[in-house]
N, C-alpha and C positions, 0 to 999 in steps of 0.2 A: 338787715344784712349782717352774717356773723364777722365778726372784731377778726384781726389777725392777733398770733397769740405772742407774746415775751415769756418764754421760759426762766424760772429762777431754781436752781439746785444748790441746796447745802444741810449739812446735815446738821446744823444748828437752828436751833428752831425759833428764836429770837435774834437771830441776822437775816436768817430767813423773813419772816415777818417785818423786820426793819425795811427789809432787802425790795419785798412788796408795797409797802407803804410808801416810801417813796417814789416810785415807777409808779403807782396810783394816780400821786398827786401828777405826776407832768403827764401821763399816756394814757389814763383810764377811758379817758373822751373815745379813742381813736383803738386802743388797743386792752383785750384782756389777758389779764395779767396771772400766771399759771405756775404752781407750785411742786416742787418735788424734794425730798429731805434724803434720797441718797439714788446713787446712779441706776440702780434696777428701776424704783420707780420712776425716773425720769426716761428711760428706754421704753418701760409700758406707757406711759404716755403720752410719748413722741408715735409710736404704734398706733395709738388708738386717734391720737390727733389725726395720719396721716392716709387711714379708714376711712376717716371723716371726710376728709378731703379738707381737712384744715389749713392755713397757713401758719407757718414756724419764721418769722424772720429773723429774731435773734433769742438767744440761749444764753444765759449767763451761768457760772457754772463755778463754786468752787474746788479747789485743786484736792485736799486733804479730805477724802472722806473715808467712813466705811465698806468693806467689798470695790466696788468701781473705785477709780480715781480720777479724777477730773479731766484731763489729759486723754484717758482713755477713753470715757465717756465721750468726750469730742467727738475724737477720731469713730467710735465707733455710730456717734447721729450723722457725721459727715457720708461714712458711707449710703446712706440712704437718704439724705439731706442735706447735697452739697451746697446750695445756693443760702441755705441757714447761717448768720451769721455768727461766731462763739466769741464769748469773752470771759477767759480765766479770772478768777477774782479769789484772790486767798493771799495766807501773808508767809507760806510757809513753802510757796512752788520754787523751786529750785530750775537751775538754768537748763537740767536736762527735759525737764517737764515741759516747759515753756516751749525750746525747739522742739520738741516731739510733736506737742499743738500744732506750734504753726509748719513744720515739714508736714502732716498726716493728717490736720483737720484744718486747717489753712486758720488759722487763729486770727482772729482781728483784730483784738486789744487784750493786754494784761492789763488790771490795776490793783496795785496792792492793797490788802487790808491793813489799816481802818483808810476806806474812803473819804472823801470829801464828795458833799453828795452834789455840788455842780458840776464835778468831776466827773461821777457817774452819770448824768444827766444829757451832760455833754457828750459823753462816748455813746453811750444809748441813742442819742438822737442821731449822731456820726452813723452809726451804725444802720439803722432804719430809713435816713437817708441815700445814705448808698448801695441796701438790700433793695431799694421800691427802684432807684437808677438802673440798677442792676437790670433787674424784671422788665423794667420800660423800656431797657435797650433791646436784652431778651426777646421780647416782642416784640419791638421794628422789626428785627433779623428774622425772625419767623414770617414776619409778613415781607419782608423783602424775598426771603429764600421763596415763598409763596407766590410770589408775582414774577422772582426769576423760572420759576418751575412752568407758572403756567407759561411766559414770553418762549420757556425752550420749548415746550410742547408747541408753542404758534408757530415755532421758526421748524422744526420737523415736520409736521404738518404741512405746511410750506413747502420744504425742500420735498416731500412724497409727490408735488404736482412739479417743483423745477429744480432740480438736480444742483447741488452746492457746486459741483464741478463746473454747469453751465454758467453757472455765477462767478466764479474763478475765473472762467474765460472769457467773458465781459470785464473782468478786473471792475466787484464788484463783492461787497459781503454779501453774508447769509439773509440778511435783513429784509423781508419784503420791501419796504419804504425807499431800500438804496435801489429800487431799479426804475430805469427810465424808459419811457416811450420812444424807439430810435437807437437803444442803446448795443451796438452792433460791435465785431471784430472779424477781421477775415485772418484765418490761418491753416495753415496744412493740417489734415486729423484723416484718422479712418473711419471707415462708415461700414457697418453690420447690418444688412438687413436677413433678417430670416421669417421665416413663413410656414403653415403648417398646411400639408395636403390636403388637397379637397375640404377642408376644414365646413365649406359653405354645403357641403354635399351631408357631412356629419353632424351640422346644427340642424337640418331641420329633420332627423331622428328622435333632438331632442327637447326639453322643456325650455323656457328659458331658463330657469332658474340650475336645471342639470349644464345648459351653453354655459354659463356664467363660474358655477364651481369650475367644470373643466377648464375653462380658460385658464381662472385663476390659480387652478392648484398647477397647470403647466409654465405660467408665468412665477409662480414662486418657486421653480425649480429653477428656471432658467438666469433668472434676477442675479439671485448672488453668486451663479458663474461670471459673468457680465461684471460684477464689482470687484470680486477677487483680482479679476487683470487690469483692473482699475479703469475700466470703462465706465459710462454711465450711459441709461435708458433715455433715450431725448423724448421718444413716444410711443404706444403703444396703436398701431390701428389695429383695431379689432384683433385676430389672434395672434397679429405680425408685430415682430419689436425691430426697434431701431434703435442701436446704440451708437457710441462717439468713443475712437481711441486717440491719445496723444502719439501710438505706435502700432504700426501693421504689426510686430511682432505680437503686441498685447493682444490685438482683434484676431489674429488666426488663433492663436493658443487660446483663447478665450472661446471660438467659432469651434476647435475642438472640445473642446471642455462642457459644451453645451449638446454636439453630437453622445456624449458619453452620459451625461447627465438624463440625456432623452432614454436612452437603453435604462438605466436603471426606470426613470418614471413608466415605461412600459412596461416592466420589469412588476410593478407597482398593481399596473392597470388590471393586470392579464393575472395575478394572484388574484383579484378581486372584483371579476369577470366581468372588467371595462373597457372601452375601447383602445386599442393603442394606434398609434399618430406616428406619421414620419415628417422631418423638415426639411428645410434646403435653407441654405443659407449659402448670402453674397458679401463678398467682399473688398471695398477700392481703399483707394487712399490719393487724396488729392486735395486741392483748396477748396474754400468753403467760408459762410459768412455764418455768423451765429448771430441772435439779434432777436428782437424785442417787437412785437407787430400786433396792430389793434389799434385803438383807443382808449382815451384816457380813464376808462369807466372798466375796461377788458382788457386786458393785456396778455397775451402768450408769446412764450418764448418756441424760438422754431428754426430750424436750418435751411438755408439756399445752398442751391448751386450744384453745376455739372455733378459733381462726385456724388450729392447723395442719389439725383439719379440714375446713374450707370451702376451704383451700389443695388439699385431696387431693382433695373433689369439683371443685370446679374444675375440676382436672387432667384429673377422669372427665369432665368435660362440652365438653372438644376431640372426643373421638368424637362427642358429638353434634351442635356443632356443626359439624364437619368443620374446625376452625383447631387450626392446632399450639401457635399464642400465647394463652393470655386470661387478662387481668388486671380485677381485682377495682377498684371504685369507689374504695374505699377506699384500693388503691394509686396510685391517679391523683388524689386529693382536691387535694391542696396543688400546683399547677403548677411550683412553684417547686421545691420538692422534686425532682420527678419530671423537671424540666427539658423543653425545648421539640422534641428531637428527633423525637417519634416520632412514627406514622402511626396514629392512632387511628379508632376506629368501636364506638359501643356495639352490644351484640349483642339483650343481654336482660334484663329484672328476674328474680330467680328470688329463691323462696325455700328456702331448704333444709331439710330436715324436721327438724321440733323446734323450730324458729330463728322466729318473727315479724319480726323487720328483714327485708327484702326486700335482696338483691344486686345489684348495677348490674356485669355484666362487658363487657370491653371487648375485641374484634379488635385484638392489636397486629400490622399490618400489614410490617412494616420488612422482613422475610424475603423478600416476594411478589417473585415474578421482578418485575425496572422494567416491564414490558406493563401486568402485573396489576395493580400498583401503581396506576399511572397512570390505568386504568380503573378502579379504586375511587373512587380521589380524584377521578374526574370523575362517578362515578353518585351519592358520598356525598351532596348536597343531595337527591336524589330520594329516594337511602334514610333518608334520615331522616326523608324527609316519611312515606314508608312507613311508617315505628317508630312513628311517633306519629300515624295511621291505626289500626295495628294494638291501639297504649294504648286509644286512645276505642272500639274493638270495632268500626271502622266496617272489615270486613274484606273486602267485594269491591273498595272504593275501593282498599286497603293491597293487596290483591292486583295490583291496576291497575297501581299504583306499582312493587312489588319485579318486573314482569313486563317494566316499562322500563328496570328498573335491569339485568336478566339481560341484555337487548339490547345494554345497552351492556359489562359484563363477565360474557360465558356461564361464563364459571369461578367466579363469587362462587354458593359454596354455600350462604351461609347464605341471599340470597336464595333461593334454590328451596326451602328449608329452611320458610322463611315462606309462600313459595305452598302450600305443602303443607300446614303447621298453619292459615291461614287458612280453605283450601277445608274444612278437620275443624272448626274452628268456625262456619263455615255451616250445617254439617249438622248439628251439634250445638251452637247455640247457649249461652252461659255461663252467663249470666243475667242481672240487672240488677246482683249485687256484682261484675260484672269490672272490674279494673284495670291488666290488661294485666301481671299480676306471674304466672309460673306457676313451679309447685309442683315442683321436680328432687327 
């Protein structure tokens, strides 16, 4: 096993030699003992040691020589060997010298010349003592930093299958280990569900391996819209995501942001002649339990409760009304909340089966090319007068209406949508209990 080395510099060639011989007698066992007679050669040496892949723990070093100076010499093995311990040894360094060392090569002991050689002994051993300390602590820290690195990589890895935010709403760290079987809270949040078209009509065009890219490269579009508004992804089914907001405001802006996102990924597709997708996406905001379900062996984390499913019918009822946006009453309740951006239009009451509260959903509009826009927002007075034509059952009037509204924006589907259920209520009148709320 090669020795670690004790450097000795002086340009005296019989202190030097002196200088050797005593570091012999106490280090030679353990360490060998290396010579240089002025600071050029002691700088190619340290070079060619450090080729080597040598170790340098300490440098003794007198202060007065030829060319180099002691001091300088230091400072300048420090810069390439700062863990190298130096020790000035001369009888002529003056107090500028000495700070320079220890400011610029962190000096570890002066001793003046003529030594006492238990003196030097002593310091040398000091010295090699607390270079090898040094190293050993050096090394914990690496292998600590090392086992912190890999624990962060477990705990990422981790959070890629359960969301640090679902853990937060458990009131619970990142830590795998801190989650329990059972471990549940119930509170108000929004719920996103979206969905991509015929998507099952698309996959079997293609390979697995082509279903799976796709998937993925559409879900890492959509992802970090979803976290920008500080939601988080609770699951993925198959090509549909479901996210979790602490605010309708964050879930709509966010449910836009992912309509804009889609336009650019088609954008994407269609330069490199791939398929392009449309989505719909739904939006509630209600209570809800968050929580911990399985066994002790398997554990997932997973959401109950009314809200996420009238969020996922929702989602189902963009097919029928033909809008890619619609949000729920309940997430536009509070204006303040929800803020004053957007471009709204109620659609429909519905109720959803099993449920007696009726639903109020809403066209959020923000996506529509500006044409479309614009013609909504100029027919909206007459479609409402429509909506509420069609509430009272007076349905050839409301026909009338959504038939002036198509005049002015032929692209607003959900009018035509209403010409069509009106003309099936004419024919089949409701009865006297209608209230204009129908049954999805």
């Amino acid at each position: 096993m090669t020795k670690p080395i004790i450097l000795c510099v002086d340009d005296e060639q019989i202190i030097l030699r002196s200088l050797k011989d005593q570091l012999k007698r106490t280090f030679a066992a353990d360490f060998s003992i290396e010579t240089a007679e002025n600071g050029e050669e002691a700088i190619q040496l340290v070079t060619e040691l450090q080729n080597e892949g040598r170790e340098l723990p300490v440098i003794i070093s007198d202060h007065i020589m030829p060319g180099i100076k002691g001091d300088e010499l230091l400072i300048r093995i420090h810069s390439t060997m700062p863990t190298t311990l130096k020790i000035l040894l001369t009888g002529q360094a003056d107090a500028d010298a000495v700070v320079n060392a220890v400011n610029n090569a962190r000096l570890y002991r002066y001793i003046a010349k003529p030594w006492q050689q238990a003196d030097l002994e002593l310091t040398v051993t000091e010295a090699l003592r607390s270079y090898f300390q040094a190293r050993k602590l050096e090394e914990q820290n690496q292998l600590l930093l090392k086992a912190n690195a890999n624990l962060e990589r477990q705990v990422n890895i981790f959070h890629k299958f359960v969301p640090l935010q679902f853990l937060e709403a458990l009131k619970r760290s990142g830590k795998p280990e801190d989650i329990c079987l059972g471990d549940a809270t119930k509170k108000e949040m929004t719920v996103l569900f979206s969905d991509i078209r015929n998507f099952a009509e698309m996959s079997e065009k293609m390979s697995p391996e082509e279903t799976f890219e796709f998937i993925n490269n559409y879900l890492a579009c959509m992802g970090p819209v979803i976290s920008k508004h500080n939601g988080f992804i609770d699951k993925y089914i198959g090509d549909a995501i479901m996210a979790l907001f602490e605010s309708p405001q964050k879930a709509v802006t966010a449910a836009i942001g992912m309509l804009r996102a889609l336009t650019k990924f088609n954008s994407i597709q269609s330069d490199k002649e791939l398929r392009t997708i449309r989505i719909g996406i739904g939006v509630h905001t209600g209570m809800l339990i968050l929580g911990t379900v399985g066994e002790e062996d398997r554990l997932q984390t997973t959401v109950i409760g009314d809200t996420v499913n009238i969020a996922a019918r929702i989602e189902a009822l963009t097919k029928v009304y033909k809008a890619p946006l619609i949000v729920s009453g309940e997430s536009l309740v509070d204006e303040k909340r929800i803020g004053n951006f957007l471009f709204t239009r109620e659609i429909d009451n519905v109720r959803v089966k099993g449920k007696e509260k009726p639903i109020t959903l809403f066209e959020v509009m923000n996506t529509d090319s500006q044409e479309i826009l614009e013609k909504k927002i100029q027919s909206k007075p007459l479609y409402e007068e429509a909506l509420s034509l069609y509430k009272k059952g007076e349905f050839q009037e409301a026909i009338d209406c959504f038939i002036e509204c198509g005049k002015i924006c032929p692209e607003d589907e959900i009018s035509e949508m209403y010409i069509r259920r009106c003309s099936t209520l004419l024919r089949v009148p409701p009865g006297d209990e209608w209230t204009g709320v129908s049954t999805l």
